[in-house]
C-alpha positions as CSV (number, residue, x, y, z in Angstrom):
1,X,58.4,71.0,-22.1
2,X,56.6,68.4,-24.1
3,X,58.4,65.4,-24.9
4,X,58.7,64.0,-28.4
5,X,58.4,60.5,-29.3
6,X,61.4,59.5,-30.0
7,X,63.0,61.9,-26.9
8,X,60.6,59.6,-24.9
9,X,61.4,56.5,-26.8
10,X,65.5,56.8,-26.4
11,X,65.4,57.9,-22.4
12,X,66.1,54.7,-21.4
13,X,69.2,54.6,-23.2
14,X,70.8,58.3,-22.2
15,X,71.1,57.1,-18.6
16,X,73.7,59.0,-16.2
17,X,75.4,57.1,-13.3
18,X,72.9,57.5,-11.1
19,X,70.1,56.3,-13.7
20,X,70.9,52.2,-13.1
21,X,69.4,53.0,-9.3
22,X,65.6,51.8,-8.8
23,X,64.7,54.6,-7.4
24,X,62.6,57.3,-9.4
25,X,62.4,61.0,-10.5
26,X,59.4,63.0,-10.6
27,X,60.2,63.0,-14.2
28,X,60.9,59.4,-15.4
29,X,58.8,57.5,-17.6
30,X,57.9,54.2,-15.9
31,X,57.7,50.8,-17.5
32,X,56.0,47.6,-16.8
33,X,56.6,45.4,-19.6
34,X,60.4,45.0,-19.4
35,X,60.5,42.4,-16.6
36,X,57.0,42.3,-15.0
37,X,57.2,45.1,-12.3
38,X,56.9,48.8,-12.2
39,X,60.2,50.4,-12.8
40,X,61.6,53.7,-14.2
41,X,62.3,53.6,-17.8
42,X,66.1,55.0,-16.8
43,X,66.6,51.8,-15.0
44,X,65.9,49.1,-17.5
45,X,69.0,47.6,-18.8
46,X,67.0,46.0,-21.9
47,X,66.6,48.2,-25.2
48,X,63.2,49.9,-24.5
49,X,61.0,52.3,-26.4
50,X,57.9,54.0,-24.6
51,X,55.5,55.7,-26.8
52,X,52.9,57.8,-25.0
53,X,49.4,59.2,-25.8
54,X,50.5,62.4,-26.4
55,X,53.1,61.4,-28.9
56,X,50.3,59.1,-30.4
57,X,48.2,62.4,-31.3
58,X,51.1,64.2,-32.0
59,X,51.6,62.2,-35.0
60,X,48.1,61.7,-35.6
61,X,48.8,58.1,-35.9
62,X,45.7,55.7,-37.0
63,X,46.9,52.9,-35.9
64,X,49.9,51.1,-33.5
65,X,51.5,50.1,-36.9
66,X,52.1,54.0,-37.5
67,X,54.1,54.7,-34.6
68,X,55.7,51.2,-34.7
69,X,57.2,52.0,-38.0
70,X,58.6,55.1,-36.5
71,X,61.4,53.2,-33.9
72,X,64.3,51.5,-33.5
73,X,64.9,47.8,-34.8
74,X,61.1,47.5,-36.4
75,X,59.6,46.8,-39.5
76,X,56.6,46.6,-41.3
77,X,55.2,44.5,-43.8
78,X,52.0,44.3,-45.0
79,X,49.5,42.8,-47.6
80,X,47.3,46.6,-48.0
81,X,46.4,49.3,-46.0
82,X,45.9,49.0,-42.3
83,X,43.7,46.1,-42.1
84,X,45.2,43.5,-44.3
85,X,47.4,41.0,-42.9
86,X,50.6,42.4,-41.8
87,X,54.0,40.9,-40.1
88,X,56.4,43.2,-37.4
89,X,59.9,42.2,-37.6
90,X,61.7,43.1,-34.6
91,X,65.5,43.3,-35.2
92,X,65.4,40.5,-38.5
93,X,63.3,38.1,-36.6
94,X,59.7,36.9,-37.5
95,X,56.9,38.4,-37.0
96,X,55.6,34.9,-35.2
97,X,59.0,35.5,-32.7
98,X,57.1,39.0,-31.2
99,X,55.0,38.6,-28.3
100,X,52.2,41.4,-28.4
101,X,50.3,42.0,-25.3
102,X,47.2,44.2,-25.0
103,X,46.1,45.1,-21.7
104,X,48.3,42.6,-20.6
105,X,46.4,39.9,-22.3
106,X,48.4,38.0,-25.2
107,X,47.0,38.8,-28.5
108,X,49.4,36.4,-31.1
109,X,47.0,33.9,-32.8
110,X,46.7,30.4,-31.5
111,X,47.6,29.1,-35.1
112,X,49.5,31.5,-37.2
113,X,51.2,32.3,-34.0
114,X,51.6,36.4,-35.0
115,X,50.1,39.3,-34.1
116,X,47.8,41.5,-36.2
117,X,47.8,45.1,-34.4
118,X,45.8,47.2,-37.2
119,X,42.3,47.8,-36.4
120,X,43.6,48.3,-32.8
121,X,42.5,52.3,-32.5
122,X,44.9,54.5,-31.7
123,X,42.5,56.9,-30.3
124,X,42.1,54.2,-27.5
125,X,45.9,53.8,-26.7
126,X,46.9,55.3,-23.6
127,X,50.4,53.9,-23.8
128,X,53.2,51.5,-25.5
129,X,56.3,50.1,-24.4
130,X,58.8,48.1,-27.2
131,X,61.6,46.3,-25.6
132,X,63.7,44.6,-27.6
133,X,65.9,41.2,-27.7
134,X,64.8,38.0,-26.0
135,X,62.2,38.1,-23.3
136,X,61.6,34.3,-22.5
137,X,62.9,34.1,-19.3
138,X,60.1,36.6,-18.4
139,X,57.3,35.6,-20.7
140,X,58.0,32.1,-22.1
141,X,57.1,31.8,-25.9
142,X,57.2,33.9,-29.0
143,X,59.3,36.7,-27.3
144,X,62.8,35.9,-29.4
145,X,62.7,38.9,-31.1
146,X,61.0,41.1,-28.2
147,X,57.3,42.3,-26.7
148,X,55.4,44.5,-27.9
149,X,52.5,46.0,-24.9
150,X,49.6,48.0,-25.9
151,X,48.1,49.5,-22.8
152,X,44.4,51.2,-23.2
153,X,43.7,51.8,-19.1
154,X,44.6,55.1,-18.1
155,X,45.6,55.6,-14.9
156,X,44.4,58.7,-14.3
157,X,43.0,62.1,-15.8
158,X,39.3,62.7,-16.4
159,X,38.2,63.7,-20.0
160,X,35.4,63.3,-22.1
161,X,36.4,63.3,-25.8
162,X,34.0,63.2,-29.1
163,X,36.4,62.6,-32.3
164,X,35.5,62.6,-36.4
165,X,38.4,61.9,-39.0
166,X,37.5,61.6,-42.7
167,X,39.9,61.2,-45.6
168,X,40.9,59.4,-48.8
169,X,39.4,56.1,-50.2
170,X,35.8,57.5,-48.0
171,X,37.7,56.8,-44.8
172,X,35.5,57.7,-41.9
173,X,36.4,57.1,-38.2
174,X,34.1,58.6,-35.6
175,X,34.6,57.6,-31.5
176,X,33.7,58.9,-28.1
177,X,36.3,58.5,-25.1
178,X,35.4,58.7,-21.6
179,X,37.8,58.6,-18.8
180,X,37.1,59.7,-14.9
181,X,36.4,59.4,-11.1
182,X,32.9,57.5,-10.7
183,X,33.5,57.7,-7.3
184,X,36.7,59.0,-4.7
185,X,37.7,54.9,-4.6
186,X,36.9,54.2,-8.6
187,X,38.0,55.5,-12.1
188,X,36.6,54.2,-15.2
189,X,36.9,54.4,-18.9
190,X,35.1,53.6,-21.9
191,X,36.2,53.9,-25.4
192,X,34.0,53.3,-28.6
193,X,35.3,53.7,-32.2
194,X,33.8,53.0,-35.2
195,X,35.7,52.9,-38.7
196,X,35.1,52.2,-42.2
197,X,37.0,52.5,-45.8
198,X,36.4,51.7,-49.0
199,X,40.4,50.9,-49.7
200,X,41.4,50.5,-52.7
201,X,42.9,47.7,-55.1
202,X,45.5,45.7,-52.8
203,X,46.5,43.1,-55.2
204,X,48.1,44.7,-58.1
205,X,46.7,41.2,-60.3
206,X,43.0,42.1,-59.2
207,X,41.2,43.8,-61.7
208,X,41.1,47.4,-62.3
209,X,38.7,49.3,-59.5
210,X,38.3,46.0,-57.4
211,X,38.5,47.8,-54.1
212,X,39.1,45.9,-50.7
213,X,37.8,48.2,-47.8
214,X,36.7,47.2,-44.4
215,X,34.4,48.3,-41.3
216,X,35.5,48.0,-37.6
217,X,33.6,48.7,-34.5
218,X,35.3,48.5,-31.1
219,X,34.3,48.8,-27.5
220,X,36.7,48.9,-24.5
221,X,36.3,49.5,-20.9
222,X,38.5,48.9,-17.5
223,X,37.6,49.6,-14.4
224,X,39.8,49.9,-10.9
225,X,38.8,50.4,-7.3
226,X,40.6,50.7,-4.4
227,X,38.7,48.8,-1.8
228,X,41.3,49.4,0.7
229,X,44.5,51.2,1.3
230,X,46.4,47.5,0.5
231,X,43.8,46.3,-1.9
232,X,43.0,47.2,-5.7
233,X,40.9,45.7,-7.5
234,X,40.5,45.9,-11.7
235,X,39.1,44.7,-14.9
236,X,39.7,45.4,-18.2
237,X,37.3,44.1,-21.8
238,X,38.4,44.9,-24.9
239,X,35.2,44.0,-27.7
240,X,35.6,44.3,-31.8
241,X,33.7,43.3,-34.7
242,X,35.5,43.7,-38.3
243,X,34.9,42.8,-42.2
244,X,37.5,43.0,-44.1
245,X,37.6,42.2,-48.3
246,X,41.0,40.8,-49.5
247,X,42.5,39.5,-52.1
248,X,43.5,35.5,-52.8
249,X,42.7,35.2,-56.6
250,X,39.8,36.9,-56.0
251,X,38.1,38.7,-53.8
252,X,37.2,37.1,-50.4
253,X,36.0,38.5,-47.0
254,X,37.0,38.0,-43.5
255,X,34.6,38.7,-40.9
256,X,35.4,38.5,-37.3
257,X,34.4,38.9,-33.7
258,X,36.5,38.9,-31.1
259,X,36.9,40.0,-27.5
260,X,39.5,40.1,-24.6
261,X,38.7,40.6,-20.6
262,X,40.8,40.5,-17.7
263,X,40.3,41.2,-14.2
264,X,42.7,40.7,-11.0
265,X,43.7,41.8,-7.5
266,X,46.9,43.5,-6.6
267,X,48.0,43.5,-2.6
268,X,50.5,45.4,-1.3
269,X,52.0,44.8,2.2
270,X,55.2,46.7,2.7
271,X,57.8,45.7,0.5
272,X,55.8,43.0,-1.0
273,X,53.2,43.4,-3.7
274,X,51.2,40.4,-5.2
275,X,49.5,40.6,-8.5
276,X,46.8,37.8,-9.4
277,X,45.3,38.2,-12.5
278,X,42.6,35.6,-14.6
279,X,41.9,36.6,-18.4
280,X,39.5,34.9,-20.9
281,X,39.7,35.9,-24.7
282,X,38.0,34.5,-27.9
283,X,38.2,34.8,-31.5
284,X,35.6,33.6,-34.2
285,X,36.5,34.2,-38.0
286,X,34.6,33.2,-40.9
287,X,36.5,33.4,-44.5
288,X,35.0,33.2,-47.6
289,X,34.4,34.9,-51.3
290,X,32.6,37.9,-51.4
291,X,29.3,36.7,-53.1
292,X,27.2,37.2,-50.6
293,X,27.5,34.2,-49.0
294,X,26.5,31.8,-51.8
295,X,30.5,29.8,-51.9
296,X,29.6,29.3,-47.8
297,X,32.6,30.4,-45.6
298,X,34.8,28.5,-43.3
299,X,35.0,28.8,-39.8
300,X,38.0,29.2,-37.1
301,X,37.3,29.7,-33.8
302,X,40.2,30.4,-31.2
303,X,40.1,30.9,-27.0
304,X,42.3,31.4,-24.6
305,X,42.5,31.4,-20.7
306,X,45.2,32.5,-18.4
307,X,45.9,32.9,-14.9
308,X,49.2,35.1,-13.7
309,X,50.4,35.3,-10.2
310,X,53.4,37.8,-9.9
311,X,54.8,38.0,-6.3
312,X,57.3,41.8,-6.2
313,X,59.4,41.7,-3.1
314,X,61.7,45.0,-2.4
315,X,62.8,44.0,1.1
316,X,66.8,44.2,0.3
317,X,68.1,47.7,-0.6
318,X,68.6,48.5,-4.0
319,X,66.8,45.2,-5.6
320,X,64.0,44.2,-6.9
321,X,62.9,40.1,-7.1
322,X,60.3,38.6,-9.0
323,X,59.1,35.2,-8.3
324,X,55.6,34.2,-10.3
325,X,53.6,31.6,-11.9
326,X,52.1,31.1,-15.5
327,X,49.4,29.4,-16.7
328,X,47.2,29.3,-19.8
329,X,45.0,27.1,-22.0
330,X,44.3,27.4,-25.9
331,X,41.7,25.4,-28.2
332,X,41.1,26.0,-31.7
333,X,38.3,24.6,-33.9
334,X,37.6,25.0,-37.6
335,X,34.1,24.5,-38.7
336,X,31.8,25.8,-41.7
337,X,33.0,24.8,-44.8
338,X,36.3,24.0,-43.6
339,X,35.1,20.1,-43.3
340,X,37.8,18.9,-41.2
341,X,38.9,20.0,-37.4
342,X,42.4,19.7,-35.8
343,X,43.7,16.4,-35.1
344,X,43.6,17.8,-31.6
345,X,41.6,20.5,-30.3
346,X,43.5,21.6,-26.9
347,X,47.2,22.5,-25.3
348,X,48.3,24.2,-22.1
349,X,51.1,25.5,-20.8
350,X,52.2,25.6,-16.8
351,X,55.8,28.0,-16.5
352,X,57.4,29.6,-13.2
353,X,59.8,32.3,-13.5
354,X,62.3,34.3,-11.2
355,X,63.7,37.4,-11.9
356,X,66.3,39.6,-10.0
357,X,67.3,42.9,-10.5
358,X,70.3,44.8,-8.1
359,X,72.3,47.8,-8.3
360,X,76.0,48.3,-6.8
361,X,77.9,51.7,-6.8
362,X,78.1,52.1,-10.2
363,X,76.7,48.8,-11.6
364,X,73.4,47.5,-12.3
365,X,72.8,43.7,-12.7
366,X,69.5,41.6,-13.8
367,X,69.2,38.0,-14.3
368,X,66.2,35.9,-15.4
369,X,65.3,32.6,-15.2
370,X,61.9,30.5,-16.7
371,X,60.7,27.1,-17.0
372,X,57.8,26.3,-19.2
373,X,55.9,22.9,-19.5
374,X,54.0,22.7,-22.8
375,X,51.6,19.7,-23.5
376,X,52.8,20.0,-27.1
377,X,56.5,19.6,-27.0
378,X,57.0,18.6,-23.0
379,X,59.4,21.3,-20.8
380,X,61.9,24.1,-21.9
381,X,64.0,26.2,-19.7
382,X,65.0,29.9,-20.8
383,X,67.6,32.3,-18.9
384,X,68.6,35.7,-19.1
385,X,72.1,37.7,-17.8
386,X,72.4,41.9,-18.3
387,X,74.6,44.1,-16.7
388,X,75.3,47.9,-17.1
389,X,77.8,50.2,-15.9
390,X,78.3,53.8,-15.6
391,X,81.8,54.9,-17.0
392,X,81.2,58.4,-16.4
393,X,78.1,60.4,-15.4
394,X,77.1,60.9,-19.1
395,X,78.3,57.6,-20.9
396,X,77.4,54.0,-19.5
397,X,78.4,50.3,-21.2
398,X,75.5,47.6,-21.3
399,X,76.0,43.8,-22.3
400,X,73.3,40.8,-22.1
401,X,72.8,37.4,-23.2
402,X,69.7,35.9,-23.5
403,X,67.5,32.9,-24.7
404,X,64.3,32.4,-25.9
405,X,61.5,29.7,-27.4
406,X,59.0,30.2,-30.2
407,X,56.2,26.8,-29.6
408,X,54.4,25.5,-32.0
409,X,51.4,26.8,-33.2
410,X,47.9,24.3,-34.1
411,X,48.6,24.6,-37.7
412,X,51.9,23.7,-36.7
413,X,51.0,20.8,-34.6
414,X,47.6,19.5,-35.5
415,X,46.7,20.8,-39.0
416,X,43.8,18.3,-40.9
417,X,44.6,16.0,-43.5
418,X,47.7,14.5,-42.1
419,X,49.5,18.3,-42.8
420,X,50.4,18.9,-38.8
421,X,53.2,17.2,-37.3
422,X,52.3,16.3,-33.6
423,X,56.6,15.6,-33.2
424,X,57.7,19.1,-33.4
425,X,60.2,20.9,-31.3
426,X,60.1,24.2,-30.4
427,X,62.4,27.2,-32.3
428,X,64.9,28.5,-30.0
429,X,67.5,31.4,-30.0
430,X,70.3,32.5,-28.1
431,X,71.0,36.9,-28.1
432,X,74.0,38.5,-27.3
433,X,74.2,42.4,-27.1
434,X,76.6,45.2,-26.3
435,X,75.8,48.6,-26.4
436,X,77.1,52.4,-25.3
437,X,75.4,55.4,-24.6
438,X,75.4,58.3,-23.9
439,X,73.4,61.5,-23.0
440,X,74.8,65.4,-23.3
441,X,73.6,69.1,-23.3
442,X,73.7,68.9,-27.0
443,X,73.6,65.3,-28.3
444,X,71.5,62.1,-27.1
445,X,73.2,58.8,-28.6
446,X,73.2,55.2,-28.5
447,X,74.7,52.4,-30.4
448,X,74.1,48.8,-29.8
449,X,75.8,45.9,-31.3
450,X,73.6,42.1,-31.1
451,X,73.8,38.9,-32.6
452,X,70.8,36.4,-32.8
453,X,71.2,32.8,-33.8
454,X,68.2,30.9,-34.1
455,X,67.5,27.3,-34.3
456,X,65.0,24.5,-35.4
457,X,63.0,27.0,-37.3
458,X,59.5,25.8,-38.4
459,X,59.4,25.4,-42.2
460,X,56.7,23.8,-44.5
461,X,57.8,21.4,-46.9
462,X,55.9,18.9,-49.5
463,X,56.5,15.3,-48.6
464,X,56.4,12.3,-50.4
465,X,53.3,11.0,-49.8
466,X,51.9,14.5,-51.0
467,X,50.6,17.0,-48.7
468,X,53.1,19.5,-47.1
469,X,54.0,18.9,-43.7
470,X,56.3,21.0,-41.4
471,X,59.7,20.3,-39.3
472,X,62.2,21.9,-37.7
473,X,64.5,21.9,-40.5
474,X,65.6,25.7,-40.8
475,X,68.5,27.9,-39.0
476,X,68.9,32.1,-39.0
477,X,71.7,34.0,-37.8
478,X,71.2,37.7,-37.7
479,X,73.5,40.3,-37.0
480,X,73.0,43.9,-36.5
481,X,73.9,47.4,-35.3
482,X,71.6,50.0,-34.2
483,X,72.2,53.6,-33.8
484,X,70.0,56.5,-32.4
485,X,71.1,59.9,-32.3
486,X,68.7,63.0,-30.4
487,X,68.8,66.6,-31.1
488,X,67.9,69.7,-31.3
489,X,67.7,72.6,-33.5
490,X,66.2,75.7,-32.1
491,X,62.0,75.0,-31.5
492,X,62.7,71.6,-33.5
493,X,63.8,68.5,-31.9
494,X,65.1,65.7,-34.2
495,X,65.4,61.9,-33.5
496,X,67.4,59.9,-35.8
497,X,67.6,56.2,-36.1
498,X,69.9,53.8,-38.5
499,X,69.5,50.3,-38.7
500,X,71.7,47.6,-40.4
501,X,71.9,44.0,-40.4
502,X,72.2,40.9,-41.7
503,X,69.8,38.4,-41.5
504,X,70.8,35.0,-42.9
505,X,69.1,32.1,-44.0
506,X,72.2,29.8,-42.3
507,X,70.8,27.3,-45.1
508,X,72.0,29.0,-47.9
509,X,73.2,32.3,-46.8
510,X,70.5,33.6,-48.5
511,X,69.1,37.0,-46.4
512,X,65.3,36.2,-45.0
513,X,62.2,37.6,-46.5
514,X,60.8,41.1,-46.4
515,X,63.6,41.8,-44.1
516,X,65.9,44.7,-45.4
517,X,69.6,45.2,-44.4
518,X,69.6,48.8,-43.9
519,X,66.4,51.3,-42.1
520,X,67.1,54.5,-41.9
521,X,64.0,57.0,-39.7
522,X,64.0,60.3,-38.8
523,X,61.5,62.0,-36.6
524,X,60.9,66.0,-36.1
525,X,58.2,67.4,-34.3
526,X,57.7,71.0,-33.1
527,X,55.3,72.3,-30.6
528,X,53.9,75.8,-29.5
529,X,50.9,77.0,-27.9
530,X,48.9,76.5,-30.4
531,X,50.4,74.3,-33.1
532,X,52.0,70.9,-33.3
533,X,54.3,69.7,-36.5
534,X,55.1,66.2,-37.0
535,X,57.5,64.9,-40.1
536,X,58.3,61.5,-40.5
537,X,61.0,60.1,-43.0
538,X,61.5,56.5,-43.4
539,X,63.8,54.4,-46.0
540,X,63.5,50.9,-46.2
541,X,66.2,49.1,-48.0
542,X,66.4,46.6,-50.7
543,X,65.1,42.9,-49.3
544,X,63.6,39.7,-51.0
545,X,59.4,38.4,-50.8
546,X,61.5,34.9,-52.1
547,X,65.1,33.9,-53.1
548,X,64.0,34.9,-56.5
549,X,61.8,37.9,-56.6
550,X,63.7,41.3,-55.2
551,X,62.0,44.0,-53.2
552,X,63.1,47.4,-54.0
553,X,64.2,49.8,-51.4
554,X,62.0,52.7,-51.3
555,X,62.2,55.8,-49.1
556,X,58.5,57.7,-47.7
557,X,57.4,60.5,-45.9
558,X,54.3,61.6,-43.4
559,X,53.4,64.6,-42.3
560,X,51.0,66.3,-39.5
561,X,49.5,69.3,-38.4
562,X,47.3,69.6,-34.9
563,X,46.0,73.3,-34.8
564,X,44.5,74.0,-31.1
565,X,41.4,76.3,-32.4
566,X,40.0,76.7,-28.5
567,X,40.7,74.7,-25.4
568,X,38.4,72.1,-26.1
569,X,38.3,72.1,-30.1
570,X,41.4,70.4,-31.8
571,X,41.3,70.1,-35.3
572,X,44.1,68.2,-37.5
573,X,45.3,67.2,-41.3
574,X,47.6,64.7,-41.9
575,X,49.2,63.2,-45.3
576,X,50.7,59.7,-45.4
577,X,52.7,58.9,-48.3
578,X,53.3,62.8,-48.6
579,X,55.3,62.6,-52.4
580,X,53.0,59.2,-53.3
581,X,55.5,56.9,-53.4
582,X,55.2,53.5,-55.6
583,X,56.4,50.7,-53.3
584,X,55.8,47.3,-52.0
585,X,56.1,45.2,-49.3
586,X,55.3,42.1,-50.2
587,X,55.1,40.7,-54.0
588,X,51.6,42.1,-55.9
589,X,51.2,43.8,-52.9
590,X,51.4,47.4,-54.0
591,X,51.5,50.1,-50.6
592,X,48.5,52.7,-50.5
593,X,48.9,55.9,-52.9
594,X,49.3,59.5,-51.2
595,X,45.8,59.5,-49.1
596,X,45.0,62.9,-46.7
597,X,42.7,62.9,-43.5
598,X,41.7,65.8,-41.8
599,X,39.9,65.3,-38.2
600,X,38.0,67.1,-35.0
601,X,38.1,66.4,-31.7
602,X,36.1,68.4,-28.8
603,X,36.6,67.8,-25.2
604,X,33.2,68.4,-23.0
C-alpha cells in the first residue's frame, strides 16, 4: 500500500523493540542525514521526518516550502509567494539556526547566514529528510535548530517525464526529467525546469496593480558509476538563473545566478566504507530598482569550497562508528554600486567529528562529538548524548541532550563602513528532549517534550558613534511539546500534528518574532487506482513581526487532485488557499489570495 506523507514522516517515531537494532527491513525507509551514514529510518533516535517523491506529487507541491509547512515543529514565514525571501523556523529557533543541505552541499548564505529553498523545483526532488534538535556534533554550524537535506539523485528507476503546470497570476512551469541506465555500470539524470509568474502585489503599501513576479530556469544532473565492485564513483551539478521583483519602497529586482557541483568516491572494504567528497558552489546577485537598469545595481558575489572525508566502520556487532573530517572555505565580495567591499574577503573552517551509535537488548545508545576551528572566532567543541529504550514491543522512551553553534556570518563579521564587528563570538545552545511513542493496530502516536536555551545571540544595535554595529548581546529560551497522532479511517489515512511552545526573548520575556505558540496540521490523503486526494489544514497561531505590532493567527487549507487518465498521462488541479484566506506573515506582507493550478505530465 502507498504510504502517505505524514505515515512516512512519523515511522521513525512508532518504533517496536526490535526497531532500535541497525539492521533493516525490506520495508524501512532509510536515512542519511541524521548522523552521516546510511541507516533505517526506525533506528534513528533523533526526531526525523522523511518526505518522498511520491508524497511530493501526491500533494502536488511546488516547492520544498509546501511540504515543509506540512510537518512537525516547522514554520514558515515569508515576504510573498514562493520566491520572495522567506525564513524556516524549526522548533522556535531562527531561520539562520537551520542548516539546509542540497545534494549534500550547504546551501545557507555566506552573509545572511539562512537558507532560501523556494525556487528549488519540486518536480526535481527525489527525497527529503527533516531531523530535528541540535545537529552540531555532526555538522558544526547553523544546525541548532536542526538540518534540513534536499536530495535530487535518484538512486534508481528509469523514466523519462515531460510536465506543464499553469495557473493563477499567469503561472507557467514547464520541465523535462530524465532518469536511467546509460550503461550496466552507470545511471544518470537530468532535470530542466523552467518557471515564470507574474505574482501579484506583495507589499500591501505598494500601489494598487504593482505586481512582483519572477522567472526561474534550472538545470541539474548527477552521475554515478560503479567502476568496480568496491568502488563508486559520482557527481552531482545543480545550475539556476532567477529574477525576481520585490518590494523595499518601491519596486526593485533581484537577479541571480548560481550553481552547486559535487563529485566524490565512496570505497567499501568489508565493514569499512570511506566517503571522500570535494564540492565547489557560487552565487552572483545583482540588486537594484526596476528601471531598467538606469539607478545601476549592486553586486554580491558568494563561493564556497568543501572537502568531506567520512570513514563508516561496522566491525563490532550491533554499532555503527563514524570518524571524519571537515573542511570548507567561503569569500564574499560586493561590487557594482555597492562602493565598498568587506573589511575582509575570506574565512575557513577545519572540524573533526566522531560519532558512535550501539544497541544492547533492549537499548539503543548514540553519542556525538565535534570540534570546529573557525578563522573568525578561533575553535568550538559541540557534543551530543541520546538514548532510547523499548518498554514494550509497541511503546519505547527516548531522551537526548545536545549542543550546538551558529558562526558568524560576513555581514556579521566584516560588513563596510565600520558596521561589522571582527570580535564576535559565536551563538550557542544547549537541547534537552524527552519523548514516548508509540505504534498500534489502530493508532500511531508520539509526544515529545524539549527545551532549548540559547546564548550570545547576534543582534544589531545603533552605537554611539552612529552606524549600527552587532554583538552578542541577546538570550532565547524556548520550550515546547510536540504531538503526532496517525490514523485511519476506512480508504482515508489521517496524520495529525500539534505544536505548542514558548519561545522567549530571555531579555524581556517578550515571545520572538513571527514565531507562534501554538501550530496545529492535519494531513489526509486517499489513494486508488486511479485517483489521489490530498487535504491539507494548517492553523498558525497568534505571534509578533515586533514587540509592538501583533500578527494574527489565521487558519488555511490546500487541496489536490492527481487523476491517472492512462499509464503514462497524469493530469492534476490543485487549490492553495482553498477558502482565500486574508493573512500575513510578516508586517505589509499580505499572503497570496486563493490561486488554482492545473498540470500534465506524460511519461515516454
Amino acid at each position: 500500500m502507498k504510504k502517505t506523507l505524514l505515515a512516512v514522516a512519523l515511522a521513525p517515531l512508532f518504533i517496536q523493540s526490535q526497531a532500535f537494532a541497525t539492521e533493516t527491513s525490506t520495508d524501512d525507509v532509510m536515512v542519511v542525514t541524521a548522523n552521516r551514514f546510511e541507516q533505517s529510518a526506525s533506528s534513528v533516535l533523533a526526531p526525523v521526518s522523511i518526505v518522498t517523491r511520491e508524497d511530493i506529487e501526491q500533494l502536488q507541491a511546488q516547492s520544498a516550502l509546501d511540504v515543509l509547512k506540512t510537518l512537525p515543529g516547522i514554520e514558515i514565514s515569508s515576504n510573498g509567494g514562493k520566491a520572495q525571501s522567506s525564513a524556516i523556523y524549526i522548533r522556535g529557533t531562527s531561520s539562520r539556526h537551520t542548516l539546509v543541505l542540497v545534494d549534500g552541499v550547504r546551501l545557507n548564505s555566506s552573509t545572511t547566514g539562512g537558507a532560501s529553498v523556494g525556487l528549488i523545483p519540486a518536480d526535481a526532488i527525489e527525497k527529503i529528510e527533516i531531523v530535528r534538535g541540535p545537529r552540531a556534533a555532526v555538522y558544526g554550524s547553523d544546525t541548532i535548530g536542526g538540518v534540513i537535506s534536499i536530495t535530487t539523485t535518484p538512486k534508481s528507476g528509469s523514466v523519462h517525464q515531460a510536465k506543464a503546470t499553469f495557473g493563477s497570476n499567469n503561472y507557467s512551469q514547464q520541465s523535462w526529467r530524465s532518469v536511467g541506465q546509460i550503461s550496466e555500470n552507470t545511471q544518470g539524470s537530468f532535470v530542466v525546469n523552467n518557471e515564470q509568474s507574474d505574482g501579484y502585489r506583495v507589499k500591501s503599501t505598494a500601489p494598487e496593480g504593482d505586481e512582483h513576479g519572477f522567472e526561474s530556469k534550472t538545470l541539474l544532473g548527477s552521475l554515478r558509476h560503479a567502476a568496480t565492485d568496491s568502488i563508486n564513483l559520482y557527481f552531482t551539478g545543480y545550475y539556476q538563473t532567477s529574477l525576481v521583483e520585490y518590494d523595499q519602497g518601491s519596486k526593485y529586482e533581484s537577479d541571480r545566478e548560481k550553481y552547486n557541483f559535487s563529485g566524490g568516491i565512496d570505497y567499501t572494504a568489508g565493514s569499512w566504507l570511506s566517503k571522500l567528497e570535494l564540492s565547489d558552489s557560487k552565487e552572483v546577485t545583482a540588486d537594484g530598482k526596476s528601471d531598467g537598469g538606469k539607478s545601476g545595481k549592486g553586486s554580491l558575489t558568494t563561493k564556497r569550497q568543501s572537502v568531506a572525508w567520512v570513514n563508516t566502520l561496522t566491525q563490532i556487532e550491533n554499532s555503527v562508528i563514524n570518524l571524519g573530517v571537515d573542511y570548507y572555505k567561503e569569500t564574499a565580495e560586493r561590487g557594482g554600486t555597492n562602493t565598498k567591499d568587506f573589511s575582509d574577503n575570506s574565512k575557513h573552517n577545519t572540524a573533526a567529528f566522531v560519532t558512535g551509535h550501539t544497541r544492547i537488548a533492549e537499548l539503543t545508545l548514540e553519542a556525538a562529538l565535534r570540534h570546529d576551528k573557525d578563522s573568525a572566532f578561533g575553535g568550538y567543541t559541540t557534543w551530543n548524548l541520546a538514548a532510547g529504550y523499548a518498554v514494550t514491543s509497541a511503546i519505547d522512551v527516548v531522551g537526548s541532550y545536545g549542543t550546538a553553534f551558529k558562526a558568524p556570518t560576513f555581514n556579521d563579521l566584516y560588513y563596510p563602513g565600520g558596521s561589522g564587528n571582527p570580535d564576535l563570538k559565536p551563538e550557542t545552545s544547549k537541547s534537552a528532549e524527552l519523548g514516548v511513542k508509540g505504534r498500534h493496530d489502530l493508532l500511531d502516536w508520539g509526544v515529545t517534550a524539549y527545551q532549548t536555551d540559547i546564548k550570545d545571540m547576534i543582534a544589531w544595535a545603533p552605537t554611539t558613534a552612529g552606524p549600527w554595529k552587532p554583538d552578542n548581546i541577546d538570550n532565547a529560551k524556548i520550550k515546547g511539546i510536540e504531538l503526532e497522532l496517525g490514523f485511519d479511517t476506512g480508504p482515508i489515512s489521517h496524520r495529525v500534528v500539534g505544536d505548542w511552545k514558548d519561545p522567549e526573548d530571555k531579555k524581556d520575556g517578550s515571545q520572538l518574532i513571527r514565531r507562534a505558540k501554538q501550530n496545529y496540521k492535519w494531513v489526509g490523503t486517499y489513494s486508488s487506482e486511479m485517483v489521489d486526494v490530498s487535504l491539507v489544514a494548517n492553523y498558525v497561531g497568534k505571534r509578533y513581526d515586533s514587540k509592538q505590532y501583533e500578527l494574527n493567527a489565521y487558519t488555511t487549507a490546500d487541496a489536490a487532485v492527481t487523476y491517472r487518465v492512462t499509464d503514462k498521462f497524469t493530469a492534476g488541479l490543485r487549490a492553495s488557499n482553498l477558502f482565500d484566506k486574508e493573512y500575513q506573515t510578516s508586517k505589509d506582507y499580505p499572503a497570496p489570495e486563493r490561486s488554482f493550478y492545473v498540470n500534465g505530465s506524460y511519461q515516454f
